[in-house]
Wavefront OBJ file of the C-alpha trace (Angstrom):
o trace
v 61.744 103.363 35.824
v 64.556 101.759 37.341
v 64.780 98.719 39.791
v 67.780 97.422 42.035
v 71.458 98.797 41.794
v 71.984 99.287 38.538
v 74.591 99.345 35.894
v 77.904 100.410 37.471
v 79.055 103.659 36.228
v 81.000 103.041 32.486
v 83.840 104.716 33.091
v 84.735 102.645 36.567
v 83.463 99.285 34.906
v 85.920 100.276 31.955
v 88.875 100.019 33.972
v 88.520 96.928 36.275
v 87.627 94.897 32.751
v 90.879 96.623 30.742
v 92.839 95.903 34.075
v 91.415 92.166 34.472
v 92.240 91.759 30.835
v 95.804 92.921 30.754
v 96.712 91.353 33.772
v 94.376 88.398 34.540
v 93.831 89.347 37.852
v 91.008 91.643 39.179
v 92.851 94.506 42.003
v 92.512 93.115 45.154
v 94.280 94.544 48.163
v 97.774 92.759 49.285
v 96.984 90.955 52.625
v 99.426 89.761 55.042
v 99.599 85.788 55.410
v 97.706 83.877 57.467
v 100.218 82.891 59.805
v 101.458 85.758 60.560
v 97.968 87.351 61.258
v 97.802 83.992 63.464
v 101.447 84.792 65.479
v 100.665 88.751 66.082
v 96.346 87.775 67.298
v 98.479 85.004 69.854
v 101.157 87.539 70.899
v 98.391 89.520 71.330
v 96.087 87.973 74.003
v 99.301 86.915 75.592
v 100.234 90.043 76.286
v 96.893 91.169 77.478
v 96.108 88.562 79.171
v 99.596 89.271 80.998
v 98.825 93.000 82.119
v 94.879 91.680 83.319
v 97.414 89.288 85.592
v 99.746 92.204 86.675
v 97.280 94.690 87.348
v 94.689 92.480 89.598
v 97.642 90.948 91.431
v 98.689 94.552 92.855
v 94.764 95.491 93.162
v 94.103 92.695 95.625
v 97.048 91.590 96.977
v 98.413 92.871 99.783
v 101.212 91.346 102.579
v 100.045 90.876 106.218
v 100.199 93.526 108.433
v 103.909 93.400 110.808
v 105.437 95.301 113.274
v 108.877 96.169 112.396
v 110.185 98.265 115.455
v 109.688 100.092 118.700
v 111.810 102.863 120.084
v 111.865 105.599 122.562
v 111.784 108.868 120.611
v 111.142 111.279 122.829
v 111.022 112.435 126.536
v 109.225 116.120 126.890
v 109.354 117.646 130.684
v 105.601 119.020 132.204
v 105.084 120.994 134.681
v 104.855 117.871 137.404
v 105.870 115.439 135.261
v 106.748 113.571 131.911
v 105.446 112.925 128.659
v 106.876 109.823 126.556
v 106.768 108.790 123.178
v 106.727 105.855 121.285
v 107.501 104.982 117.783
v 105.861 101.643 116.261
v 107.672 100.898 112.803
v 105.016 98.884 110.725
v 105.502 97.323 107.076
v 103.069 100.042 105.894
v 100.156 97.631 105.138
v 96.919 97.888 107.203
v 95.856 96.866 110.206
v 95.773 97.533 114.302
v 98.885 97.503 116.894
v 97.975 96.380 120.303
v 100.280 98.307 122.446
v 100.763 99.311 126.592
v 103.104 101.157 128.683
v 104.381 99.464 131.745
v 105.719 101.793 134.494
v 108.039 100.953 137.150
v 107.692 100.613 140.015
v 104.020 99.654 139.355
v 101.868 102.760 139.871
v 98.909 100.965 138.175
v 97.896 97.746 136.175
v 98.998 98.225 132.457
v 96.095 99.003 130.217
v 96.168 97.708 126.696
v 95.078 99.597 123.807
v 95.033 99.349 120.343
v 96.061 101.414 117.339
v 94.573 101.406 113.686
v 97.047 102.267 111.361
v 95.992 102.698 107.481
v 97.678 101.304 104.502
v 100.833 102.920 103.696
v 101.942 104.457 107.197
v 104.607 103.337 108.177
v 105.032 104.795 111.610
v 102.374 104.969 114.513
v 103.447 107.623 117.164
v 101.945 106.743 120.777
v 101.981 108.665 124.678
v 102.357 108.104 127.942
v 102.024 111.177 130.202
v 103.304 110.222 133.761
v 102.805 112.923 136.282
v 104.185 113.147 139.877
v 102.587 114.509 143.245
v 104.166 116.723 146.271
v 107.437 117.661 145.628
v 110.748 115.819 145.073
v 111.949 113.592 142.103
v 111.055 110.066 141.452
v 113.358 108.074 139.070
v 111.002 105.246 136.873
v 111.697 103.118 134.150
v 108.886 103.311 131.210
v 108.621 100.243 128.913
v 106.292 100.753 125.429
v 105.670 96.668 125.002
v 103.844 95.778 121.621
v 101.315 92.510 121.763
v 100.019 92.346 118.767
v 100.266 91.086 115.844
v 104.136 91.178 116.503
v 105.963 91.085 119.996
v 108.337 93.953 120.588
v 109.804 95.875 123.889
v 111.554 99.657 124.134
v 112.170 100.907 127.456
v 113.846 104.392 128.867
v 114.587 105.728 132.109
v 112.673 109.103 133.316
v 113.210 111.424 136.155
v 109.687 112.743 137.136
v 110.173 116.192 139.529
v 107.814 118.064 140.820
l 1 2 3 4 5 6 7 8 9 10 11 12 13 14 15 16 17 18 19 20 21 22 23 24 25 26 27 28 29 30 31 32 33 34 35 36 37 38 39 40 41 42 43 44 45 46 47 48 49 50 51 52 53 54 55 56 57 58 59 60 61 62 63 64 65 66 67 68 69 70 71 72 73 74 75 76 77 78 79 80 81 82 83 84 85 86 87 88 89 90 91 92 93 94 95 96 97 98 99 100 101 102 103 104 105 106 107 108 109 110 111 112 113 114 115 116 117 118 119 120 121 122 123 124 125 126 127 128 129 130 131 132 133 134 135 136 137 138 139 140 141 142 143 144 145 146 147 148 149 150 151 152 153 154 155 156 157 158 159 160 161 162
């Protein structure tokens, strides 16, 4: 019967005693110095540490939501009237444009109204439709005003004919 681990096998044991009497030293792997082992762990977490900062800066940062422009882009003839549109430039983050048209000479109050515009659109396209009544032409000047969060004005002339 035989207890425990044992003897080691003769022919292995044979050559780590002939090797640890020829050379003194049993065979042990080379290992790299402890500094250096030391200078690659710290370069290491440095750099990781680095990316963690990287990445959760662009995950939850993001820049306040501007207007960057208004124009006039285009002027499309109805039947009895006019249809105008507005281009609001944004700085692509998200948020919402408060925005009215203001016709002259004053058919009605303005009526503000707002427009949510997602992260990474740059452009939010808005209409006015004016229409006329009875015949004849009517000349009126249509201003796209922007309250919020930025103040900006575009205006254009129209010719409404019915």
């Amino acid at each position: 019967m035989r207890y425990g681990p044992g003897v080691p096998a003769a022919a292995q044991a044979g050559r780590v005693a002939e090797s640890a009497w020829r050379t003194g030293a049993t065979a042990t792997p080379a290992r790299r110095p402890r500094r250096l082992r030391w200078l690659l762990g710290s370069a290491l977490t440095v750099i990781l540490l680095a990316t963690s900062g990287v990445v959760l800066y662009l995950r939850f940062h993001h820049a306040p939501f501007h207007v960057t422009g208004v124009a006039i882009t285009q002027r499309t003839r109805t039947t009895c009237g006019v249809n105008v549109t507005g281009r609001i430039s944004t700085n692509g983050a998200a948020g919402t444009v408060s925005y009215q048209w203001v016709i002259t000479p004053g058919r009605q109050p303005p009526q503000p109204q707002n427009w949510s515009v997602i992260a990474g659109q740059h452009f939010a396209y808005v209409t006015a439709a004016l229409s006329g009544s009875g015949g004849g032409r009517a000349s009126e000047t249509v201003t796209l005003q922007v309250l919020g969060p930025d103040l900006r004005t575009a205006s254009t002339t129209v010719v409404v004919r019915c």
